[in-house]
The first five atom37 places (N, CA, C, CB, O) and aatype in JSON, in Angstrom:
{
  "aatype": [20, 20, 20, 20, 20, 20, 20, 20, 20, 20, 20, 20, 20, 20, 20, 20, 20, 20, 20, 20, 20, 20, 20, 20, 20, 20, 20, 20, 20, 20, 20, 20, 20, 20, 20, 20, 20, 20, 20, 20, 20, 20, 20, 20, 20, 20, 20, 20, 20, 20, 20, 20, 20, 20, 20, 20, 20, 20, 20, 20, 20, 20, 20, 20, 20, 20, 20, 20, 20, 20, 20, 20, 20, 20, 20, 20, 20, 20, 20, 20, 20, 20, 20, 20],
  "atom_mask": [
    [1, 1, 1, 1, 1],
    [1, 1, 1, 1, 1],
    [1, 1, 1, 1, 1],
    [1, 1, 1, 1, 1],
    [1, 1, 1, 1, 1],
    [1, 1, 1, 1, 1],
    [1, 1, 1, 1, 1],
    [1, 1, 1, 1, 1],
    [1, 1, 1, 1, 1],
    [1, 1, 1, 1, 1],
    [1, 1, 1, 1, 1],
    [1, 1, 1, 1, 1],
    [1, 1, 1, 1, 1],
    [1, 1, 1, 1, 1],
    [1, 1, 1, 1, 1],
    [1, 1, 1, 1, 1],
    [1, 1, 1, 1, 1],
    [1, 1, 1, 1, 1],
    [1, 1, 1, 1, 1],
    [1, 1, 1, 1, 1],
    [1, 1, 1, 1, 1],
    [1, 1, 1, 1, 1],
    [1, 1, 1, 1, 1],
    [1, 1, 1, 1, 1],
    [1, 1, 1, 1, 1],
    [1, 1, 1, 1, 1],
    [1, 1, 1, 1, 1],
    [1, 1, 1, 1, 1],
    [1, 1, 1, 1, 1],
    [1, 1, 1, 1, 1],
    [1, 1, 1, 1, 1],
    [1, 1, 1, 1, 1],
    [1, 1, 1, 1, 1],
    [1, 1, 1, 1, 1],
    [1, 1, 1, 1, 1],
    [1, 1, 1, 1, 1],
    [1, 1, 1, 1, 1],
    [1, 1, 1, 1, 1],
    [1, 1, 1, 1, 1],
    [1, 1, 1, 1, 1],
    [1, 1, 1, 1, 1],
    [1, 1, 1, 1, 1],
    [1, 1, 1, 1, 1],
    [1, 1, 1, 1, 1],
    [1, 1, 1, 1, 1],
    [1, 1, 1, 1, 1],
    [1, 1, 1, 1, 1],
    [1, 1, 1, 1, 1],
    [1, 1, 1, 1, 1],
    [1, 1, 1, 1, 1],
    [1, 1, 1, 1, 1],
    [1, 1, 1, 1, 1],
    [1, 1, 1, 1, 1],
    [1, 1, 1, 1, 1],
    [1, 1, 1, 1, 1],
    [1, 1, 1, 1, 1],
    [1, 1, 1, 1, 1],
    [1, 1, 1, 1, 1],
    [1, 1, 1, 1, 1],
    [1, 1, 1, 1, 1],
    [1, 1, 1, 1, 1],
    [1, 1, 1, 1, 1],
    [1, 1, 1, 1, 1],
    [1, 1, 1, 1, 1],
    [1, 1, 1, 1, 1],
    [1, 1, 1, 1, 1],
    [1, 1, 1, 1, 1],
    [1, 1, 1, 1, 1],
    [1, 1, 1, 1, 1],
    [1, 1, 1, 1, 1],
    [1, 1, 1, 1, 1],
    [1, 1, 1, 1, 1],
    [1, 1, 1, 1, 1],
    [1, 1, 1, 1, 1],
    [1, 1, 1, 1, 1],
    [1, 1, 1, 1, 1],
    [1, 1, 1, 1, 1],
    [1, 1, 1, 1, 1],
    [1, 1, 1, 1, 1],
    [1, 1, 1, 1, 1],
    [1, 1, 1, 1, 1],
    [1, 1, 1, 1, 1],
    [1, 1, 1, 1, 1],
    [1, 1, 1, 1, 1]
  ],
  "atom_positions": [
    [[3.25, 15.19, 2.49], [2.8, 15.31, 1.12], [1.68, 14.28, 0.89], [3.99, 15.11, 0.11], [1.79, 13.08, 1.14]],
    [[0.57, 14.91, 0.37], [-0.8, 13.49, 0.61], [-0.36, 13.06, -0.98], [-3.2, 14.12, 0.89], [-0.27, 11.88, -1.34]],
    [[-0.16, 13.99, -1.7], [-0.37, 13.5, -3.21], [0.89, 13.75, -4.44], [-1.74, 14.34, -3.73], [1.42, 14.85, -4.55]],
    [[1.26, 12.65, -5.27], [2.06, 13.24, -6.16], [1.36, 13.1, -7.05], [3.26, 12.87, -6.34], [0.16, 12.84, -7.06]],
    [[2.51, 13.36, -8.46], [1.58, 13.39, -9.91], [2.8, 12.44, -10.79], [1.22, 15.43, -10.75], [4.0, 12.69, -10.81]],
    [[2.15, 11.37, -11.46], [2.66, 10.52, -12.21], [2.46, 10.76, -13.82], [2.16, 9.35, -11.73], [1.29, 10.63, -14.21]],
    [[3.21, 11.01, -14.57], [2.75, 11.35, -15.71], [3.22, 9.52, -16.75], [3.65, 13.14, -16.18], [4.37, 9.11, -16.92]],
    [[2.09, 8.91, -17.18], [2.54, 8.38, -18.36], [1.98, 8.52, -19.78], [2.58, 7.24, -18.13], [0.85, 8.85, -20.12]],
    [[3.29, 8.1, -20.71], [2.98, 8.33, -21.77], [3.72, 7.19, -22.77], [3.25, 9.71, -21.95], [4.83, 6.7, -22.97]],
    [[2.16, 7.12, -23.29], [1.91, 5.45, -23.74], [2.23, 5.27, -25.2], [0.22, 4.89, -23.55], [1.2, 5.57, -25.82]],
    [[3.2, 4.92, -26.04], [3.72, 5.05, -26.91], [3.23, 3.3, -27.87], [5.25, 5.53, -26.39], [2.57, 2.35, -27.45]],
    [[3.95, 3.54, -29.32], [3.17, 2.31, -29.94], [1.76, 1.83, -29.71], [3.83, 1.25, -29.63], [1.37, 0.72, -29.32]],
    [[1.26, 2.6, -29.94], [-0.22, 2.36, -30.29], [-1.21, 1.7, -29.01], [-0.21, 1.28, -31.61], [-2.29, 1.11, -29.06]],
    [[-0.19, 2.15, -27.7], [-0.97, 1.72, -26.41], [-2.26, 2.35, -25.88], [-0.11, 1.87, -25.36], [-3.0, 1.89, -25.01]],
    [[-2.43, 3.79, -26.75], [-3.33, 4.88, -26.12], [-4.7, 4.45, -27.38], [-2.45, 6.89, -26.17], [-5.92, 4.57, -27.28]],
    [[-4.01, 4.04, -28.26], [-5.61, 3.61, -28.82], [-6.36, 2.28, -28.04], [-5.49, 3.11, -30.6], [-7.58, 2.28, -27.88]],
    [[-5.34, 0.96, -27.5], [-6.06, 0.13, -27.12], [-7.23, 0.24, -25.76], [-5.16, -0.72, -27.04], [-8.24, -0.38, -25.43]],
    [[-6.32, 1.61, -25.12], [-6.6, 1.82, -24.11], [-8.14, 3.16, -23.93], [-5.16, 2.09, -23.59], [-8.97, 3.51, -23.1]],
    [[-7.68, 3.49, -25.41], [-9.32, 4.35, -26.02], [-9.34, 5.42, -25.29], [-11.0, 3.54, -25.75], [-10.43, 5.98, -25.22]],
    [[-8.62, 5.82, -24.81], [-7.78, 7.33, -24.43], [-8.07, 8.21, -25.08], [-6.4, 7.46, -24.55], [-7.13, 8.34, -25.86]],
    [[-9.1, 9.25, -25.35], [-9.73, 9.92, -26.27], [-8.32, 11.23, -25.98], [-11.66, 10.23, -25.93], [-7.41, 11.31, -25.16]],
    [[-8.71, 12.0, -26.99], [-7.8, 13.57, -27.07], [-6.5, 13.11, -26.78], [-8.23, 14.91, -25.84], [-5.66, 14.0, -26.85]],
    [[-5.98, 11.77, -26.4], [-4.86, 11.58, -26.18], [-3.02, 12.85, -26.99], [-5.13, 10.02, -26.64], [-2.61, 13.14, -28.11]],
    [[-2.71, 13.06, -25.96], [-1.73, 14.33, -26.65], [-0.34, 13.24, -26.19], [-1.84, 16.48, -25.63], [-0.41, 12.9, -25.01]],
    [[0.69, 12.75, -26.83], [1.75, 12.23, -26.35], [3.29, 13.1, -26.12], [1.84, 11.17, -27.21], [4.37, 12.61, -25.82]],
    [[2.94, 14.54, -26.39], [4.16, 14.9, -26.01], [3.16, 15.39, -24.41], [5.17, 16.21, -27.21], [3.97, 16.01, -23.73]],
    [[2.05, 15.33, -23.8], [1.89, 15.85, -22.38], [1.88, 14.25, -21.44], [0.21, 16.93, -22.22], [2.58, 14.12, -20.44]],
    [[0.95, 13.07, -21.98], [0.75, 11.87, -21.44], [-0.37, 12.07, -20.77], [1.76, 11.36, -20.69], [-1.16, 12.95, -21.12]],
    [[-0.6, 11.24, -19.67], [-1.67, 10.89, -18.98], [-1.61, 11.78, -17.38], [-1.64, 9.18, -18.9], [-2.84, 11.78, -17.33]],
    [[-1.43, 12.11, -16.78], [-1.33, 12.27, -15.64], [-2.66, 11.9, -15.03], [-0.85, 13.47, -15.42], [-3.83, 12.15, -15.3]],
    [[-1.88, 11.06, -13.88], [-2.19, 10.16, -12.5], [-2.09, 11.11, -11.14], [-0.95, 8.82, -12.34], [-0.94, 11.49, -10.9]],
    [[-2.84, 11.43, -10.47], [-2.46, 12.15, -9.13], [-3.05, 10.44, -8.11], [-3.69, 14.16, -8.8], [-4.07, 9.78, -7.97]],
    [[-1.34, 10.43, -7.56], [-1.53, 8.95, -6.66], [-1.22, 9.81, -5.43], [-0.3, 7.36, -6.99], [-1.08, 11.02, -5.25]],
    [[-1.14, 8.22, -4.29], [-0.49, 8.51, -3.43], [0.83, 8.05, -3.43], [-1.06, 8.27, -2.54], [1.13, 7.14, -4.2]],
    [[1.79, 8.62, -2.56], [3.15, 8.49, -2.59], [3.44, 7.0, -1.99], [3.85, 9.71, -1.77], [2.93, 6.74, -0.9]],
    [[4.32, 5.88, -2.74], [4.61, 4.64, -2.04], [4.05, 3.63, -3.31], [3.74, 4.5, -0.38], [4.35, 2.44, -3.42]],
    [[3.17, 4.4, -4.23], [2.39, 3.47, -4.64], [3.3, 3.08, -6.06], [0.77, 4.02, -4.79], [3.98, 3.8, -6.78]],
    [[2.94, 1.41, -6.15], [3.99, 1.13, -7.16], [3.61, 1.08, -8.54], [4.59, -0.07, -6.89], [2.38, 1.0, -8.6]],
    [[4.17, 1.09, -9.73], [3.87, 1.55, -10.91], [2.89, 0.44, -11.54], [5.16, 1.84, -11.71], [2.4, 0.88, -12.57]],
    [[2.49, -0.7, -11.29], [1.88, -1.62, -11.83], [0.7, -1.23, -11.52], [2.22, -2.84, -11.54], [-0.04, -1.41, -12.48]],
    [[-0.04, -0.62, -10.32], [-0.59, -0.25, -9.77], [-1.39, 1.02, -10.63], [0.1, -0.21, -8.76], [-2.6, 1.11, -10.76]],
    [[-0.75, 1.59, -10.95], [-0.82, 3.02, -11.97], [-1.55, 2.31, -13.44], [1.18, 3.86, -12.38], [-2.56, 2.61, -14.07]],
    [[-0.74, 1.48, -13.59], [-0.66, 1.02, -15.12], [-2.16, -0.16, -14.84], [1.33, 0.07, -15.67], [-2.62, -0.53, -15.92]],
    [[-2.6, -0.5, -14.13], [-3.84, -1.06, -13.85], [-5.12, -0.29, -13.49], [-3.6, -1.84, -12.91], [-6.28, -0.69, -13.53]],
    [[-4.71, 0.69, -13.21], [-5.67, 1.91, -13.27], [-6.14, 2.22, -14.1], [-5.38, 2.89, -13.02], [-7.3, 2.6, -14.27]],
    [[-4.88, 2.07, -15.13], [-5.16, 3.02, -16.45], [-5.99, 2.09, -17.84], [-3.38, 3.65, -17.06], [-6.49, 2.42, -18.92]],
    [[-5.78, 0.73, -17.06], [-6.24, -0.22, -18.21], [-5.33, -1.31, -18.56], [-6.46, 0.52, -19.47], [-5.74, -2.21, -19.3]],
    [[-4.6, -1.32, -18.27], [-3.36, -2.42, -19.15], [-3.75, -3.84, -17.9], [-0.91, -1.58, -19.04], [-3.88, -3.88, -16.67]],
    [[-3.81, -4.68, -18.82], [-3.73, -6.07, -17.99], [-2.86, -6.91, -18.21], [-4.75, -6.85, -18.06], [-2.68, -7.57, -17.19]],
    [[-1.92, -7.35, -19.43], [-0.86, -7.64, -19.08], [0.37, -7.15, -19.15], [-0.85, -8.35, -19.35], [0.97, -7.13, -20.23]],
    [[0.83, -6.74, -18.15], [2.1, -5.84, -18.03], [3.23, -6.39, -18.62], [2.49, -5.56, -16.64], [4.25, -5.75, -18.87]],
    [[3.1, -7.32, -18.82], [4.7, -8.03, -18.94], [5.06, -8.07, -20.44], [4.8, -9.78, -18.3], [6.04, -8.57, -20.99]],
    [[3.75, -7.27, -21.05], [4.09, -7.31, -22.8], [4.41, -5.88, -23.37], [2.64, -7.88, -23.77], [4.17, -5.49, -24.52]],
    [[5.13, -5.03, -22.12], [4.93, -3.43, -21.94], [6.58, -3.71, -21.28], [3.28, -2.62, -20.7], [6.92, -4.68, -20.59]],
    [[7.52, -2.45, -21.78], [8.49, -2.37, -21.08], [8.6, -0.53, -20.76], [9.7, -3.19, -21.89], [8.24, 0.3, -21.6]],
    [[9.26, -0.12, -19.21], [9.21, 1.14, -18.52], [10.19, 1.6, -18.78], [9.03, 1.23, -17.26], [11.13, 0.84, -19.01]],
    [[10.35, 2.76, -18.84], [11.63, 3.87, -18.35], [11.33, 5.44, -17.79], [12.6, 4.17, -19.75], [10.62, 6.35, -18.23]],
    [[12.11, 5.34, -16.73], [12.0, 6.7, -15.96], [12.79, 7.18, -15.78], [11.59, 6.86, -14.98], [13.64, 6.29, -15.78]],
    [[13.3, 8.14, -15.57], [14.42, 9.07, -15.68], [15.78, 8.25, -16.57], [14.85, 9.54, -13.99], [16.83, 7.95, -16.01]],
    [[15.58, 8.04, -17.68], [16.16, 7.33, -18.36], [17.05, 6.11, -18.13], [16.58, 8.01, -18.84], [18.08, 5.79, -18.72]],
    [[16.55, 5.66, -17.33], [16.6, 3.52, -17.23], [15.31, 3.17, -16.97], [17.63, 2.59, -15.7], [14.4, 3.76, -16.39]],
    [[15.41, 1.86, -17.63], [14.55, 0.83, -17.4], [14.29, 0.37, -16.1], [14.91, -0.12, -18.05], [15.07, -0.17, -15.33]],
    [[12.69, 0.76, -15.9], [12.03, 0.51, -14.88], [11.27, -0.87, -14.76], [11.27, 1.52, -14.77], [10.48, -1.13, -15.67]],
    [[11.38, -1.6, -13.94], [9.87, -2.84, -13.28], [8.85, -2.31, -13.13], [9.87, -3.57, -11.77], [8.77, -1.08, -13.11]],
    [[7.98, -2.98, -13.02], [6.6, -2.39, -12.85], [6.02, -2.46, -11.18], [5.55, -3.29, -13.9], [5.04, -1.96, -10.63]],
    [[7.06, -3.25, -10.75], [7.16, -3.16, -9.51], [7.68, -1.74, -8.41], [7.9, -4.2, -9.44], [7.56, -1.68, -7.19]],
    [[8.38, -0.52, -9.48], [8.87, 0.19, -8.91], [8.01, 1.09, -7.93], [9.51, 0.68, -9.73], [6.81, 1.18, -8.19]],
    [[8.45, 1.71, -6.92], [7.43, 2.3, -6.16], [7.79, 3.89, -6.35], [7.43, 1.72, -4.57], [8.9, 4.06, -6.84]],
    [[7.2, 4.83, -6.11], [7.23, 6.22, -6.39], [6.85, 6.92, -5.42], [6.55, 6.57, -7.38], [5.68, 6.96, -5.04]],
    [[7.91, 7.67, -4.82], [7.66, 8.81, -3.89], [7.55, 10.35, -4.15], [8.57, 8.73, -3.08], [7.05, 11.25, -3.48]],
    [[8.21, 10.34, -5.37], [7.67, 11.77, -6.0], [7.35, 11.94, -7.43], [8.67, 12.81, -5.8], [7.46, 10.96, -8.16]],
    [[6.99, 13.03, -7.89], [6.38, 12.96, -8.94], [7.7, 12.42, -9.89], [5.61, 14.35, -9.26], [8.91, 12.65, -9.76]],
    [[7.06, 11.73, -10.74], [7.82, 11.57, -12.13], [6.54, 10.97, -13.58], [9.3, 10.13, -11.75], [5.36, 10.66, -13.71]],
    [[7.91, 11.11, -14.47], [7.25, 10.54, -15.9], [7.89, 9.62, -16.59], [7.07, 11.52, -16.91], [9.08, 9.66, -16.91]],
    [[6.86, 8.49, -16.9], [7.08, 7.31, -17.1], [6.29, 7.05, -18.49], [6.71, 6.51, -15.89], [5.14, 7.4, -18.75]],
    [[7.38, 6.2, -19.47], [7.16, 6.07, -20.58], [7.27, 4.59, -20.75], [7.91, 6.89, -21.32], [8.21, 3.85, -20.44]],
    [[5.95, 4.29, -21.39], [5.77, 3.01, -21.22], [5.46, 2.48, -23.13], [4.34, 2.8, -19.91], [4.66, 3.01, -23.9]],
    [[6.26, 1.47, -23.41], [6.08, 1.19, -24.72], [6.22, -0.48, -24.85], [7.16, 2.06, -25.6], [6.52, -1.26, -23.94]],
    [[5.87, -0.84, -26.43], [4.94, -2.16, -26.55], [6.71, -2.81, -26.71], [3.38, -2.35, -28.24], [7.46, -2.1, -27.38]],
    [[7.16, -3.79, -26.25], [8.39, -4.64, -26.88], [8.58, -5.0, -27.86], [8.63, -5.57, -26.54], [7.77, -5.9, -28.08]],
    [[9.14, -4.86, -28.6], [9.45, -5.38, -30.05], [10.77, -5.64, -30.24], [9.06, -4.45, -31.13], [11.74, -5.11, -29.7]],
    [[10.73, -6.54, -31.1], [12.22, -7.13, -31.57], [12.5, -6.71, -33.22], [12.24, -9.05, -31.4], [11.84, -5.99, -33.98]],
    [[13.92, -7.59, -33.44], [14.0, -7.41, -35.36], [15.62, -7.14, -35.38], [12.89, -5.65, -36.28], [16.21, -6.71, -34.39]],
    [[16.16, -7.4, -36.43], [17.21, -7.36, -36.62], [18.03, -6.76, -38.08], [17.32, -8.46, -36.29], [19.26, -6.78, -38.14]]
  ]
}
């Protein structure tokens, strides 16, 4: 397999910083990577420089940005916030 497809979708107001024109959030972004490659990697592609103010989830748990990807998936990436 040379190629998968990474879909993210950038929630809290990440797709304006990132100036993502036509942006649609129920489709996301799709990424065609190669397989192995890890998600920080993706998310530096796409524009984001500091990751660590961004939290992941993929197939519903919380992902690192360290995770690596061998097949396609979709990854939802949103800003951290607190409050009580």
């Amino acid at each position: 397999m040379d190629q998968i497809f990474i879909t993210v979708k950038f929630y809290s107001g990440i797709e304006k910083e990132l100036k993502i024109d036509d942006y649609d959030m129920g489709k996301g972004v799709v990424y065609p990577v190669k397989p192995g490659i890890r998600l920080r990697n993706i998310l530096k592609k796409a524009g984001l420089k500091k990751l660590s103010r961004f939290c992941y989830f993929s197939d519903g748990a919380r992902i690192s940005s360290w995770k690596k990807f061998y097949v396609s998936s979709e990854v939802s990436c949103l800003r951290i916030s607190g409050g009580g």
